[in-house]
C-alpha positions as CSV (number, residue, x, y, z in Angstrom):
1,X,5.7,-24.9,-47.3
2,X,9.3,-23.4,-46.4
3,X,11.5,-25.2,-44.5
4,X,12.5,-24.0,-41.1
5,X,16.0,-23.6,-41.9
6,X,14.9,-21.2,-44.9
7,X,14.0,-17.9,-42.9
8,X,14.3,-16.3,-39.3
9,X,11.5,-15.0,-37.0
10,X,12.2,-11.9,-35.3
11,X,10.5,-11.1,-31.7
12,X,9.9,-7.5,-31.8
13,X,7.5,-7.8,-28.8
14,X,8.9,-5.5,-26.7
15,X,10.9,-3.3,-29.1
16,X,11.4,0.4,-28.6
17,X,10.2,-0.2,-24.7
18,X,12.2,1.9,-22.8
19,X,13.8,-0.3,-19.3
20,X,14.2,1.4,-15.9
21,X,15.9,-0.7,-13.8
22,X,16.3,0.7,-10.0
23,X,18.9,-1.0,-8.2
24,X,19.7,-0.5,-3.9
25,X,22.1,-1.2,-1.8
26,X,22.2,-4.5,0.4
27,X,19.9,-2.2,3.1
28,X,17.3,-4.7,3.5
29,X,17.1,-7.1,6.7
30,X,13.3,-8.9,6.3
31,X,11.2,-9.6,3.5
32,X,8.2,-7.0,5.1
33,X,11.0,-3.9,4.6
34,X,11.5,-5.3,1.3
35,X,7.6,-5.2,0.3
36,X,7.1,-2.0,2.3
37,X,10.2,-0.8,-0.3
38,X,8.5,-1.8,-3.4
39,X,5.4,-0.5,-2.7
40,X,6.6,3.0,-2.4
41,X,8.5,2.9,-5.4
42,X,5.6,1.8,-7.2
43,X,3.3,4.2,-5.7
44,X,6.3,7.3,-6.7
45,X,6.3,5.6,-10.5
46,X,2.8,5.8,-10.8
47,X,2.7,9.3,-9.1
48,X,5.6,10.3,-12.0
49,X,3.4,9.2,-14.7
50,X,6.9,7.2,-15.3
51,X,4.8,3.7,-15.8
52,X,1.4,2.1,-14.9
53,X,3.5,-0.2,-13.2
54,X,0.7,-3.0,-13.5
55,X,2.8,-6.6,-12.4
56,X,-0.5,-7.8,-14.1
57,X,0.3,-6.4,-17.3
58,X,4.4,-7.2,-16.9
59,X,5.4,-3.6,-16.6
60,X,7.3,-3.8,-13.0
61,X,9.1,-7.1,-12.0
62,X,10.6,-7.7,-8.7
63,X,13.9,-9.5,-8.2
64,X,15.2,-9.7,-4.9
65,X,18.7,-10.3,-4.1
66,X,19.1,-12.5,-1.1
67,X,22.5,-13.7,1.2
68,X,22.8,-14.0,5.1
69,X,25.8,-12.6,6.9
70,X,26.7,-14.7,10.4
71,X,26.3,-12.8,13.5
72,X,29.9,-13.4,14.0
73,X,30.5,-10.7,10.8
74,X,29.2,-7.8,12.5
75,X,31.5,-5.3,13.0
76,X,31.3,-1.8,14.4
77,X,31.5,1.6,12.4
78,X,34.3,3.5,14.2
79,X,33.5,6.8,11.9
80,X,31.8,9.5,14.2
81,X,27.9,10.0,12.8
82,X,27.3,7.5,11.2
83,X,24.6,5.3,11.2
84,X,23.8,2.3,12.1
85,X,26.6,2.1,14.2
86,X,27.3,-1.6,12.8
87,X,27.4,-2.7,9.7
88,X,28.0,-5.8,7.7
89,X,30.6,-7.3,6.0
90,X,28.9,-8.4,2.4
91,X,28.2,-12.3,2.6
92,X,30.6,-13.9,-0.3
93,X,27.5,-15.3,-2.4
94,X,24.4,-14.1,-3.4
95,X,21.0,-15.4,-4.5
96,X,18.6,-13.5,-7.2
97,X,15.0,-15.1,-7.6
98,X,14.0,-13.4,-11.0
99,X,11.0,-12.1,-12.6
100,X,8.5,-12.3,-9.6
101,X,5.2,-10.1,-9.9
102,X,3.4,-9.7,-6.9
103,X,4.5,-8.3,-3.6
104,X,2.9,-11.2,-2.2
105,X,5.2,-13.4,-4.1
106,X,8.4,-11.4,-3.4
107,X,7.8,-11.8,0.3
108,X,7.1,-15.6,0.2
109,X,10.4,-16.1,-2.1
110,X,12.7,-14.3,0.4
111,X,11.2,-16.0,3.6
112,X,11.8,-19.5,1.7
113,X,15.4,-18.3,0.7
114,X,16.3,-16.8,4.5
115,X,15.1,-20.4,5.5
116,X,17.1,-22.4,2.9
117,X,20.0,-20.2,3.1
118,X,19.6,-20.8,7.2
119,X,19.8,-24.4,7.2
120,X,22.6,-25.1,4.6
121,X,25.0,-22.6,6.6
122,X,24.0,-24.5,9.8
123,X,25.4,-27.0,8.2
124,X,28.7,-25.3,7.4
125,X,27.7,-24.9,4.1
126,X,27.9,-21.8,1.5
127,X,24.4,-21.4,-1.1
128,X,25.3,-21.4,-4.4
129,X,25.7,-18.4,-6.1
130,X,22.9,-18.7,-8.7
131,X,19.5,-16.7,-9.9
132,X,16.4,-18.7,-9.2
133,X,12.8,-18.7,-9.8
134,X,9.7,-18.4,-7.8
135,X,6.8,-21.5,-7.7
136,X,3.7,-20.1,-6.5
137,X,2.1,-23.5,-6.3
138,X,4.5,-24.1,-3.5
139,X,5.8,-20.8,-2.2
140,X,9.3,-22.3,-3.1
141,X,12.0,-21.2,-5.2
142,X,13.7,-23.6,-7.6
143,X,17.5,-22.7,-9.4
144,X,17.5,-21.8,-12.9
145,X,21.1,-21.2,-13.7
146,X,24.7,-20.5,-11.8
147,X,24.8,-16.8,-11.5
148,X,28.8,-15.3,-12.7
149,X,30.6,-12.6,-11.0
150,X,30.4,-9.1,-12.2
151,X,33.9,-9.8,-13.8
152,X,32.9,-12.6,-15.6
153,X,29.8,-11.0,-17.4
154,X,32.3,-8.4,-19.6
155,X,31.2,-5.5,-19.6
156,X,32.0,-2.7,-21.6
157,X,31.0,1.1,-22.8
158,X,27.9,1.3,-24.8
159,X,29.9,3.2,-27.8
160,X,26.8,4.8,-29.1
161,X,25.7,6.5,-25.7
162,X,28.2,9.4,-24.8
163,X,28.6,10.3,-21.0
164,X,26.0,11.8,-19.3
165,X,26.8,14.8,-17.4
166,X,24.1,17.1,-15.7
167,X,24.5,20.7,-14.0
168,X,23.1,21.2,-10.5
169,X,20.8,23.5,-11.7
170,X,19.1,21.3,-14.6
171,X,18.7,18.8,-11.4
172,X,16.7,21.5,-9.7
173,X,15.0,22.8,-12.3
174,X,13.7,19.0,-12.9
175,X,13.2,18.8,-9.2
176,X,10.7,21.6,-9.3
177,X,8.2,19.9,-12.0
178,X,7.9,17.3,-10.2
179,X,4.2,16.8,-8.1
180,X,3.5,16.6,-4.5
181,X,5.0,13.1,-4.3
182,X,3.1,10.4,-1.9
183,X,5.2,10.7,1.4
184,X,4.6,14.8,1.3
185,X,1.1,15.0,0.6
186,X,0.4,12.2,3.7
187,X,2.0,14.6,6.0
188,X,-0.3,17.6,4.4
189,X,-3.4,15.4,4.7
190,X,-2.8,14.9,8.2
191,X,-1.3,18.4,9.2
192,X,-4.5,20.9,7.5
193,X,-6.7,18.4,6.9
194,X,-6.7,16.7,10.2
195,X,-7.1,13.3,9.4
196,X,-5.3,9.8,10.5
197,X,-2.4,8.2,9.7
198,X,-4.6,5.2,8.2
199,X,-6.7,7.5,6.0
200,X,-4.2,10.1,4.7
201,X,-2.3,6.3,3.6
202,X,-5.3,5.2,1.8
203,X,-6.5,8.5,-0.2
204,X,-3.1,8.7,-1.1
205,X,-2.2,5.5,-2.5
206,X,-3.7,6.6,-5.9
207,X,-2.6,10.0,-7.4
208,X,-6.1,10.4,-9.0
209,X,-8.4,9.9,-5.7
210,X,-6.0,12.1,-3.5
211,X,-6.2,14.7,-6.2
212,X,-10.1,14.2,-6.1
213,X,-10.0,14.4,-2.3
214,X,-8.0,17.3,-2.2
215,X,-10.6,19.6,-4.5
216,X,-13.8,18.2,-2.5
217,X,-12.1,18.6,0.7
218,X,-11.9,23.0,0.1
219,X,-15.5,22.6,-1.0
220,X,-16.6,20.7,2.0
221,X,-14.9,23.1,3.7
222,X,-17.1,26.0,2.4
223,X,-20.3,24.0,3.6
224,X,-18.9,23.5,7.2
225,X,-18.7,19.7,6.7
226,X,-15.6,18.3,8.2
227,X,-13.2,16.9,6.0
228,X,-13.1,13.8,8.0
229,X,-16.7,12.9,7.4
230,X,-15.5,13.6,3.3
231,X,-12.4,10.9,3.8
232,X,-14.9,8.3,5.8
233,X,-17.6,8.8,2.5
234,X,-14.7,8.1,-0.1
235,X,-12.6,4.9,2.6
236,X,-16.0,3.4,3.3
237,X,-18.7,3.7,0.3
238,X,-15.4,3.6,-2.3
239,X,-17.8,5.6,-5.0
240,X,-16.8,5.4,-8.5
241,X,-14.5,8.9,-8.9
242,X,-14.5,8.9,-12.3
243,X,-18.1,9.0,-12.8
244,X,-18.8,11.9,-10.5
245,X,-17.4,15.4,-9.3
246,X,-16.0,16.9,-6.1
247,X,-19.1,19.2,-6.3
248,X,-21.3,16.1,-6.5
249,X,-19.8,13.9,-4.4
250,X,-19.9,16.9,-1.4
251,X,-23.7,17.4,-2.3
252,X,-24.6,13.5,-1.9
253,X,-21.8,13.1,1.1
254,X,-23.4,16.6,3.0
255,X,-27.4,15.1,2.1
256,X,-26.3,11.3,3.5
257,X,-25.7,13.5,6.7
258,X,-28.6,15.1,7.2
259,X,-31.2,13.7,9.6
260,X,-35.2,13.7,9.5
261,X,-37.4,14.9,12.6
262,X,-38.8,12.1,13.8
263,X,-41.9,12.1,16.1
264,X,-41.5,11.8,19.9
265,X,-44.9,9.4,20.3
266,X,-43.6,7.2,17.2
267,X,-39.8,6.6,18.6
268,X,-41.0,6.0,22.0
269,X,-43.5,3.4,20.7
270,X,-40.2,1.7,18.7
271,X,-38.2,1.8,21.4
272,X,-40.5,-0.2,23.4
273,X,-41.1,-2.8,20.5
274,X,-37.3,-2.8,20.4
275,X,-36.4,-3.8,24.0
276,X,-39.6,-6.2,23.9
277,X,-37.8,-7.9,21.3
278,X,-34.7,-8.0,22.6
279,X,-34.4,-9.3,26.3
280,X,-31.3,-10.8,25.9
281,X,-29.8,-7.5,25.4
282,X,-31.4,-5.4,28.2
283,X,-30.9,-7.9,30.5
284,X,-26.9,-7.7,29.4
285,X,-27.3,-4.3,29.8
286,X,-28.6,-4.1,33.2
287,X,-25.8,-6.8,34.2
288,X,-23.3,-4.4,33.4
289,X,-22.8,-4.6,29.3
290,X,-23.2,-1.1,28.9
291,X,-21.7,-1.6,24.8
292,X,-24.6,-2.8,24.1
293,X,-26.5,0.1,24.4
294,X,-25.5,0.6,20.4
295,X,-27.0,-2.8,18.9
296,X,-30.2,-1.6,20.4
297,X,-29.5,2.0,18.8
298,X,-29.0,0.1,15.7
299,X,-32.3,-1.8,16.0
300,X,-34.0,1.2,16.8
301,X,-32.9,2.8,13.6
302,X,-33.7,0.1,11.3
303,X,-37.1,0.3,12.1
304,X,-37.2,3.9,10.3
305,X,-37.0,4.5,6.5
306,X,-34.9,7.5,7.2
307,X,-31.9,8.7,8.7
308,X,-32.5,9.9,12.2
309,X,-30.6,10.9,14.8
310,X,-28.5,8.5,16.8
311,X,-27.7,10.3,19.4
312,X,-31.3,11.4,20.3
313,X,-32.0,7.4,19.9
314,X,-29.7,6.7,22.6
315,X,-30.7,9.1,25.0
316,X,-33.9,7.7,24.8
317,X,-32.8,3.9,25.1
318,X,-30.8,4.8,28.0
319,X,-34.0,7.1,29.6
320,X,-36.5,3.9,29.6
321,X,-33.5,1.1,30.3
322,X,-32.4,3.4,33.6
């Protein structure tokens, strides 16, 4: 029965929370570099055990900054070694869409800015310097408030946070407990355990599954199974990590390989049942279609409970079809 005027509510929602806030340089030229950027960083975060960094749960936000400089601004870096060998001058506005939480989003928001921004300076015009927000109904942006210059904002010493001042030796000893960080265990994957590009990228993009991949991959190693065959089992059949081991999941991986003896009189007898069946595809294949020789290996193989071997299949297809 209080009135409104007789007390104050207090938000202590995100109280005692620390903030990171991770700021660049103006090095960004399309909105793919920028999502390719923020990726990375929240790949490193999550490797650091610095933050789940879950845009779901509000613990990373993305807020672009966005101006366009006029070709005519370019100008060449005279200074020997450096690169790129032309920079920009710094447009004299800038553009912040705020609080954005999905890569997806933080794309869209900078295409739609690089196209408003486009057409206003066509038309000899300068964008207001303001912060914006995103509207994922449209893929738009719409402006929230005028954005100050740095001078304007006032800022001053935090008077109960002395300096900060750090030896080069703390730096490395931090620098040495810190893990294998994303970029350096891709290029391990790839140089000792010989796999792609594409699947080193994928086994590494969570910390828990490349650790997981990198103890079954010395035990598959022991049993002569190629650590390749490992990476297709994890990229392919995604198993549930957590509710197995690298021993078990090398067991199950090494038994999905194995193949059963299969008798000569019974596969010849399929294969003719299977090229009965399908006409279309011999006759492709005898016109030349010789990639169809593996949908027939396929239909061969259905018609076993089994795993058999494929290539003994396709010898035989290709025997009776020649």
């Amino acid at each position: 029965n209080q009135n409104d005027d007789d007390y104050s509510l207090i938000d202590f929602n995100r109280s005692g929370v620390p903030l990171v806030e991770i700021v660049t340089e103006p090095d960004f030229e399309n909105a793919q570099d920028v999502k390719e950027y923020l990726q990375r960083l929240q790949q490193i975060v999550r490797y650091l055990e610095v933050s789940d960094a879950d845009m779901e749960k509000g613990n990373m936000r993305l807020e672009p900054n966005i101006s366009l400089a006029r070709s005519e601004e370019l100008v060449v870096n005279s200074k020997p070694g450096h690169l790129p060998p032309a920079t920009r001058h710094l447009p004299p506005y800038k553009v912040e869409v705020k609080n954005i939480n999905s890569f997806s989003f933080v794309s869209k928001a900078i295409e739609f800015e690089i196209k408003r921004h486009t057409e206003l300076l066509d038309k000899g015009e300068t964008p207001a310097q303001e912060t914006r927000g995103f509207v994922e109904s449209s893929n738009s942006t719409v402006s929230q408030r005028s954005k100050e210059d740095a001078k304007d904002y006032r800022y001053f010493p935090e008077p109960d946070i002395p300096p900060l001042r750090f030896t080069e030796e703390y730096i490395a000893e931090i620098a040495c407990q810190l893990p294998e960080l994303p970029q350096t265990k891709i290029k391990r994957f790839i140089d000792t355990y010989a796999l792609s590009i594409y699947d080193a990228e994928i086994l590494v993009r969570d910390r828990a599954t490349a650790d997981f991949f990198d103890k079954a991959a010395d035990l598959a190693q022991e049993q002569g199974m190629k650590r390749k065959e490992l990476a297709n089992y994890i990229i392919n059949k995604k198993p549930d990590l957590s509710k197995t081991t690298p021993e078990e999941l090398v067991k199950t991986v090494a038994s999905s390989n194995q193949v059963a003896d299969v008798d000569e009189a019974k596969l010849s007898e399929t294969i003719d049942k299977v090229l009965v069946e399908q006409a279309k595809a011999v006759t492709d294949f005898k016109k030349g279609k010789e990639t169809v020789i593996m949908f027939l290996v396929g239909q061969v193989m259905r018609q076993f409970p089994e795993k058999i071997d494929a290539g003994k299949v396709k010898a035989s297809l290709l025997a009776k079809l020649k």
